[in-house]
C-alpha positions as CSV (number, residue, x, y, z in Angstrom):
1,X,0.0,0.0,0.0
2,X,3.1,2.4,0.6
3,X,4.5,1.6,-2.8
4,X,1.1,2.3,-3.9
5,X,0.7,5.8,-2.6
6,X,4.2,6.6,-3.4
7,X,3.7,6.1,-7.1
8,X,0.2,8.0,-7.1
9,X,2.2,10.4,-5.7
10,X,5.1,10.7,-8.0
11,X,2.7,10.8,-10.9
12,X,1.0,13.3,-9.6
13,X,4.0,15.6,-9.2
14,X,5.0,14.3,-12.3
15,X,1.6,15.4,-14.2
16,X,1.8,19.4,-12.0
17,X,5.7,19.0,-13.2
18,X,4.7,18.9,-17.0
19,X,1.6,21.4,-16.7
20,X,4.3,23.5,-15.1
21,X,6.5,23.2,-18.1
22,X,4.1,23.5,-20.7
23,X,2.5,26.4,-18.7
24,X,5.5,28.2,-18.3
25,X,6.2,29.9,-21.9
26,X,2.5,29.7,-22.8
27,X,2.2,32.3,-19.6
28,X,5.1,34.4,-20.4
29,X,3.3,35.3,-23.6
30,X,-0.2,36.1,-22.6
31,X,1.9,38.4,-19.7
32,X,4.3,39.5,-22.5
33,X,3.8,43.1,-23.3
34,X,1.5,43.7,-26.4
35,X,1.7,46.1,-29.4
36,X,-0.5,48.1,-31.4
37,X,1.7,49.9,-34.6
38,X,0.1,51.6,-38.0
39,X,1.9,51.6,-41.0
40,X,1.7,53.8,-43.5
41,X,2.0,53.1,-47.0
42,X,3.1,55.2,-50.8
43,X,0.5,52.5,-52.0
44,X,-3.0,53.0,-53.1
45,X,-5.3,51.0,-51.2
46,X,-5.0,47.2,-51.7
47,X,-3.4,48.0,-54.7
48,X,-2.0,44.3,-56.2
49,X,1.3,43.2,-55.9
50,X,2.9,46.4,-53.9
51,X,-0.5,47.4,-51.2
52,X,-1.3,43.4,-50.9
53,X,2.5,43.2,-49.8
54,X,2.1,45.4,-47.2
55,X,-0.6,43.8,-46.0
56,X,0.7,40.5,-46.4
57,X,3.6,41.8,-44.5
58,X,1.7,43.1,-41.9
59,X,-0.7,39.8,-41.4
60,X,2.9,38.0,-41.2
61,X,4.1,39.6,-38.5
62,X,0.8,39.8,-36.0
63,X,0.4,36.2,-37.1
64,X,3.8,34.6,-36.0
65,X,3.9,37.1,-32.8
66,X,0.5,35.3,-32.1
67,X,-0.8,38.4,-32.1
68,X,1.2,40.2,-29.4
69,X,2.1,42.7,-32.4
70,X,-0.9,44.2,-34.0
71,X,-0.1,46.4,-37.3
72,X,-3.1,48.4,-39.2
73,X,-2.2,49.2,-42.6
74,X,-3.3,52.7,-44.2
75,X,-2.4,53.1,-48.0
76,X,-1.5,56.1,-49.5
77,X,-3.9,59.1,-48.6
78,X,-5.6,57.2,-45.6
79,X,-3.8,58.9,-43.0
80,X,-0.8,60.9,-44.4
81,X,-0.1,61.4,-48.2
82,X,2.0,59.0,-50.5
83,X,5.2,61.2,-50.1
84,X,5.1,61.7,-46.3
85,X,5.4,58.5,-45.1
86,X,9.2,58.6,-44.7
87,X,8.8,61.6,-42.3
88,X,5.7,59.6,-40.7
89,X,7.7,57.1,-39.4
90,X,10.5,59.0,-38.6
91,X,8.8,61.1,-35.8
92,X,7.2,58.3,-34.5
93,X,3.8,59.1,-35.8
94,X,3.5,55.6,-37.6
95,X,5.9,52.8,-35.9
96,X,6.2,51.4,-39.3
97,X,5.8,52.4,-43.7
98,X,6.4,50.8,-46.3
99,X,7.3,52.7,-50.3
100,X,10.4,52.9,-51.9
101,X,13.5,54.4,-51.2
102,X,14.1,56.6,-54.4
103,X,11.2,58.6,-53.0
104,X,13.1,60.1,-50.3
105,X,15.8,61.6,-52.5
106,X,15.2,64.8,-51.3
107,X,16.3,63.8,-47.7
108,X,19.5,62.0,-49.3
109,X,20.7,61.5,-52.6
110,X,22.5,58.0,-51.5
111,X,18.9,56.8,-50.8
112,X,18.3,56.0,-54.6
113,X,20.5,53.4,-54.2
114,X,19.0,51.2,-51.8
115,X,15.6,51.1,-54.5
116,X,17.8,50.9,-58.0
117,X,20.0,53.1,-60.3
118,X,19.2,53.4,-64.2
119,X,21.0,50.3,-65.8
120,X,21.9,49.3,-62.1
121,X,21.3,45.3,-60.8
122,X,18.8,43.3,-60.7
123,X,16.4,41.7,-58.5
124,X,18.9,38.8,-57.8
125,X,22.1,41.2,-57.8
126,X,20.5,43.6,-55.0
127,X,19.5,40.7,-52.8
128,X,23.2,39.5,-53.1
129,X,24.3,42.9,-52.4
130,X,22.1,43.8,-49.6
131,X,22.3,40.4,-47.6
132,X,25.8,39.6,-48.2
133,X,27.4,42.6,-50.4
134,X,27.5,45.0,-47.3
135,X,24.8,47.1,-48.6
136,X,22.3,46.1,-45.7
137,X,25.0,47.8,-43.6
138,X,24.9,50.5,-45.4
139,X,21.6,51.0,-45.6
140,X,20.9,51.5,-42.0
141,X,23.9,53.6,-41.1
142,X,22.1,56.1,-43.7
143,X,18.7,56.1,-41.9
144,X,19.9,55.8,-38.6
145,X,20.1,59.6,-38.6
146,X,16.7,59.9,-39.8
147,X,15.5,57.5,-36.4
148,X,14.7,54.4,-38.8
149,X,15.5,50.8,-39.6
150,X,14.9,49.8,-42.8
151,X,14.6,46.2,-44.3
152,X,14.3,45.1,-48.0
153,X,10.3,44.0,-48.3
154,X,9.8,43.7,-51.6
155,X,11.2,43.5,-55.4
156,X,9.0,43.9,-58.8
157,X,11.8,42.8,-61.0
158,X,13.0,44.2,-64.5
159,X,10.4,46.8,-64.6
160,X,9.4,48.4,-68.2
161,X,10.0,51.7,-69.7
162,X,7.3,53.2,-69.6
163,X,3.8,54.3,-71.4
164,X,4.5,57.0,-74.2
165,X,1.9,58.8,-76.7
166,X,4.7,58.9,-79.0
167,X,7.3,56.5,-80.8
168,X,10.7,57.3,-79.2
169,X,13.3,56.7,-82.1
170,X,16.0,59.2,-81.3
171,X,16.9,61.1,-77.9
172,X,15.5,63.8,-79.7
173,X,12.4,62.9,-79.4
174,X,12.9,63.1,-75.5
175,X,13.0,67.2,-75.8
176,X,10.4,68.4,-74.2
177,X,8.5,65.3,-72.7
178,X,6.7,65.4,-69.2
179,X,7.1,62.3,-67.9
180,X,6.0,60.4,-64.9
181,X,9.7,58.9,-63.6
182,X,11.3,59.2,-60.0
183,X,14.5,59.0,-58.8
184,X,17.6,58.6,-60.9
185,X,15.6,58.1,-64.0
186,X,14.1,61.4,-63.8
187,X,17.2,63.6,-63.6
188,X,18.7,61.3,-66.4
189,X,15.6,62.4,-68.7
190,X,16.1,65.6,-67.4
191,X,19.6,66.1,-68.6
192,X,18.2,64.7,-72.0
193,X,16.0,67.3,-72.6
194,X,12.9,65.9,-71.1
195,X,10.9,66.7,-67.6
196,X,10.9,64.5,-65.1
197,X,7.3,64.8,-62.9
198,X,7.2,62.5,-59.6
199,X,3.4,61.5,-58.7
200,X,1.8,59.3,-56.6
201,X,0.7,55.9,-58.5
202,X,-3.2,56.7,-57.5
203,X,-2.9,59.9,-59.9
204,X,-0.7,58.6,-63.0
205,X,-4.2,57.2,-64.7
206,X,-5.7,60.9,-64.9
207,X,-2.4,62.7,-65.5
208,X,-1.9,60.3,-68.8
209,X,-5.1,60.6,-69.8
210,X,-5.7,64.2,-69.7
211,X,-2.5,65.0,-71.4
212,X,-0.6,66.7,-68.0
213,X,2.4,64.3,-68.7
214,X,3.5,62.8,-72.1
215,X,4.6,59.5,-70.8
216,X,4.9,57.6,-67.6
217,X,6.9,55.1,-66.2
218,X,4.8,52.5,-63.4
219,X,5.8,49.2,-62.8
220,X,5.6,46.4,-65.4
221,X,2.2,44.9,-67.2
222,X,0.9,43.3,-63.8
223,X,0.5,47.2,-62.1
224,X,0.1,48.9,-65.7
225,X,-3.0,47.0,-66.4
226,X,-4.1,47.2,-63.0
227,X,-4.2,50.9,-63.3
228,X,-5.6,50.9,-66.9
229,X,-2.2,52.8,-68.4
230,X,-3.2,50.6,-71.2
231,X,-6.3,52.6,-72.4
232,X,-4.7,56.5,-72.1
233,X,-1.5,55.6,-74.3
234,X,-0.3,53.5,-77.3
235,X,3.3,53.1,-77.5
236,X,4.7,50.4,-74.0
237,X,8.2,50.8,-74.4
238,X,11.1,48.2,-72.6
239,X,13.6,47.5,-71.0
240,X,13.2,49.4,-67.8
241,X,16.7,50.7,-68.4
242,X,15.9,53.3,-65.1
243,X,14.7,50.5,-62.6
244,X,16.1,47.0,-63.2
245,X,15.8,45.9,-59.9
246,X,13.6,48.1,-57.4
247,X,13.9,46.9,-53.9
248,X,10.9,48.1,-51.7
249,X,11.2,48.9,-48.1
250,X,9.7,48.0,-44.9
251,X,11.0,50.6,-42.5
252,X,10.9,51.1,-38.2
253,X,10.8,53.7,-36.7
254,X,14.6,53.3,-34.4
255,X,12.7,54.2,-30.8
256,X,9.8,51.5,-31.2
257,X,12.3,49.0,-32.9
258,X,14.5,49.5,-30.1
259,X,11.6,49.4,-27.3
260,X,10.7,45.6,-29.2
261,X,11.6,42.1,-27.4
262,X,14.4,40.6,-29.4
263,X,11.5,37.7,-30.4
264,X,9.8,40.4,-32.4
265,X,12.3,41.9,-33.8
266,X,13.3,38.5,-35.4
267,X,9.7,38.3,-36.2
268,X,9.7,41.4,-38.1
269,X,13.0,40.9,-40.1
270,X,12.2,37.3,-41.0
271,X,8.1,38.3,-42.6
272,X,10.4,41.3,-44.4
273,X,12.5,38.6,-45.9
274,X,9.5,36.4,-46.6
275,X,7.3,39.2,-48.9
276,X,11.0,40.2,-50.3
277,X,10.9,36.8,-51.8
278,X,7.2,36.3,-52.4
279,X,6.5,39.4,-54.0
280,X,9.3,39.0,-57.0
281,X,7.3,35.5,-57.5
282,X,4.1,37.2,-57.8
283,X,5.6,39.7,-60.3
284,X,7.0,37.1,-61.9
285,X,4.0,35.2,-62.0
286,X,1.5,38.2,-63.2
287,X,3.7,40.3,-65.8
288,X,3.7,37.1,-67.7
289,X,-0.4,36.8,-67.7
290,X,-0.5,40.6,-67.9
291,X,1.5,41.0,-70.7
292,X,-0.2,38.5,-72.9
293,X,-3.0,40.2,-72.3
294,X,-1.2,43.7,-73.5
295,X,0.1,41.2,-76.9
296,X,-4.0,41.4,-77.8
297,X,-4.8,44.8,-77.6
298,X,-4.9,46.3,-80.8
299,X,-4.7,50.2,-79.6
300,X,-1.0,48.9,-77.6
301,X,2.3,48.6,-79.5
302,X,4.8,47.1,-77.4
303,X,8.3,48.5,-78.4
304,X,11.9,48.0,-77.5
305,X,14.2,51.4,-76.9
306,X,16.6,51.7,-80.1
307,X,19.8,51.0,-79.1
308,X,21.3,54.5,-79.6
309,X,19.1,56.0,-76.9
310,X,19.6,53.3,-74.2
311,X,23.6,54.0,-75.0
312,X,23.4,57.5,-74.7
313,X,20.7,57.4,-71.7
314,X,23.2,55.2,-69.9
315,X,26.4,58.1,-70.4
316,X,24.4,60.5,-68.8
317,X,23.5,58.2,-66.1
318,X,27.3,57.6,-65.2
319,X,28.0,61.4,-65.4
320,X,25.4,61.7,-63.3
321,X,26.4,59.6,-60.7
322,X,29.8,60.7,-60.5
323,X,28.6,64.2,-60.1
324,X,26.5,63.2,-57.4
325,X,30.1,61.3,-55.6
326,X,32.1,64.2,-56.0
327,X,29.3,66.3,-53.9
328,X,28.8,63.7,-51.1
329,X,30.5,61.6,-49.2
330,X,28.2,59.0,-48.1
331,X,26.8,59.0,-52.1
332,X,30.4,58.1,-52.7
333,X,30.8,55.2,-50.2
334,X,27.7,53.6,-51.4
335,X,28.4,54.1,-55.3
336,X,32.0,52.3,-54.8
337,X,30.1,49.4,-52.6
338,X,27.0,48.9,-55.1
339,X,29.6,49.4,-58.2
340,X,32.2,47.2,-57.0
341,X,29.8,44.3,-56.0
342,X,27.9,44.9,-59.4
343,X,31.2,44.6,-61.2
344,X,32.1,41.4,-59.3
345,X,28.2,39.7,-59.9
346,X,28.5,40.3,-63.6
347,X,31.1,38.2,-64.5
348,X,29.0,35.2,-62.6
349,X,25.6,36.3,-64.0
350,X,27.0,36.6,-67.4
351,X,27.4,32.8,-67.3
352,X,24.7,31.8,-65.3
353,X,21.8,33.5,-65.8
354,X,22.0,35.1,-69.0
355,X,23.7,32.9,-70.5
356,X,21.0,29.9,-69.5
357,X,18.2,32.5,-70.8
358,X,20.5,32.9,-74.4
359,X,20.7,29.3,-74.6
360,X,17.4,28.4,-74.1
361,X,16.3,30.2,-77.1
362,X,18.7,29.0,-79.7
């Protein structure tokens, strides 16, 4: 009868031992603080491919913190305007945006980088670079004086040129043009004769159409349909000689990134990585469908850039970006870390993936 109670004992400390364990971490996270962040967006609202990532970034994150951090999404226009959200985030007034980099060139020049340069890398180069290249480094030692962390959340891919209501044989026939292009593209048109005009993506439609700009440059045929570029001009130019690569960004506002439990924090870098990934799939996946679709419209001609103007295009864009070295340092430390990586990927994508692509089609 002893050895009786004395096992009905044990197992009964052994059972309260278990629930203790199993308890123990299931406790510490319904007690673990929880979070409530917005995040602001240069997206129109659910707007496919660049608002869904946001949101799918967003439903990543509160779903793997089991909810302990909580993000609303507002696209573009919802609580601040497409352009502000840089500045949003960096007071603290949204923990957390999402946009592109290019778009904050008027904070820093260098910034353009860390979205894509004309006749830059591409999708697969600026993940190399970023991840293992040192430009991730770089990255945040640039926004750190603007109170942010930025990650990489997000790549289209080879973008196209653009939408144009006329054919584009000569650089001449850039004189004059108002077109829709941020970043390092537009001061490249600029210095060919042409007006660069940076608008929101909600208000490119409307622009086209009424004749306020000549041309535009989006995305790609997934987005350009989307938006119904399509129907206000004739003439879908490629390759996207000013965005090869565009890397979107998630970015943190430093003071709430710093305030976060290291758990979340991997949280939040790992779902970054995740839509970085997914959303170049998706790209992937709906230019091709999009584009088809673009083949059978009879009012669309889809054109390549004569060869001459992508040359001379690309001489203005390294003047440009030497100018721009010569006038700031950190411009300068980040051209010779993108430029010598790029120079170093060539050589392997030379053989790899273009080649494979040139062999294919033999």
């Amino acid at each position: 009868m002893k050895r009786r109670d004395f096992l009905a004992g044990a197992g009964a400390a052994a059972v309260t031992g278990c629930a203790g364990e199993q308890a123990g971490p299931t406790a510490g996270i319904a007690e673990a603080r929880s979070y409530n962040w917005k995040l602001v967006t240069t997206w129109p609202p659910n707007f496919p491919g660049l608002g869904t990532g946001a949101a799918k970034l967003a439903e990543f994150i509160e779903s793997a913190s089991a909810g302990r951090l909580k993000i609303r999404v507002y696209a573009a226009g919802e609580l601040v305007p497409a352009f502000e959200v840089f500045d949003t985030v960096s007071r603290g007034t949204a923990k957390m945006g999402h946009g592109a980099a290019y778009y904050w060139k008027g904070k820093s020049e260098a910034s353009q980088f860390f979205t894509t340069i004309p006749f830059g890398m591409t999708v697969l180069e600026m993940n190399g670079w970023l991840y293992h290249g040192g430009g991730l480094e770089l990255y945040r030692e640039l926004y750190e004086s603007f109170n942010l962390v930025p990650f990489p959340a997000g790549n289209t891919g080879v973008q196209m040129g653009g939408w144009f209501n006329k054919e584009i044989n000569s650089l001449a026939d850039l004189q004059g043009l108002k077109m829709r292009i941020p970043g390092l593209g537009g001061e490249v048109l600029k210095r060919a004769g042409g007006t660069p005009v940076n608008l929101p993506g909600a208000e490119i439609f409307t622009a086209l159409q009424t004749g306020s700009i000549d041309a535009t440059e989006w995305v790609g045929p997934y987005n350009d349909v989307a938006f119904g570029l399509h129907k206000a001009a004739r003439f879908y130019y490629y390759p996207g000689w000013q965005e090869p690569g565009p890397v979107l960004e998630c970015i943190v506002n430093r003071d709430a990134w710093v305030s976060l439990p290291e758990d979340l924090k991997s949280i939040i870098s790992i779902a970054c990585s995740a839509v970085n990934d997914q959303m170049t799939a998706e790209f992937t996946a709906f230019n091709a469908r999009s584009l088809e679709q673009l083949e059978n419209e009879a009012d669309v001609e889809i054109r390549r850039f004569p060869a001459d103007v992508l040359r001379e295009l690309r001489a203005i864009t390294d003047e440009l970006i030497e100018e721009l070295a010569s006038q700031d340092p950190m411009v300068a430390r980040i051209r010779e870390s993108f430029s010598s990586y790029k120079t170093a990927v060539a050589k392997w994508s030379a053989i790899s993936e273009q080649a494979m692509m040139q062999t294919r089609d033999l």
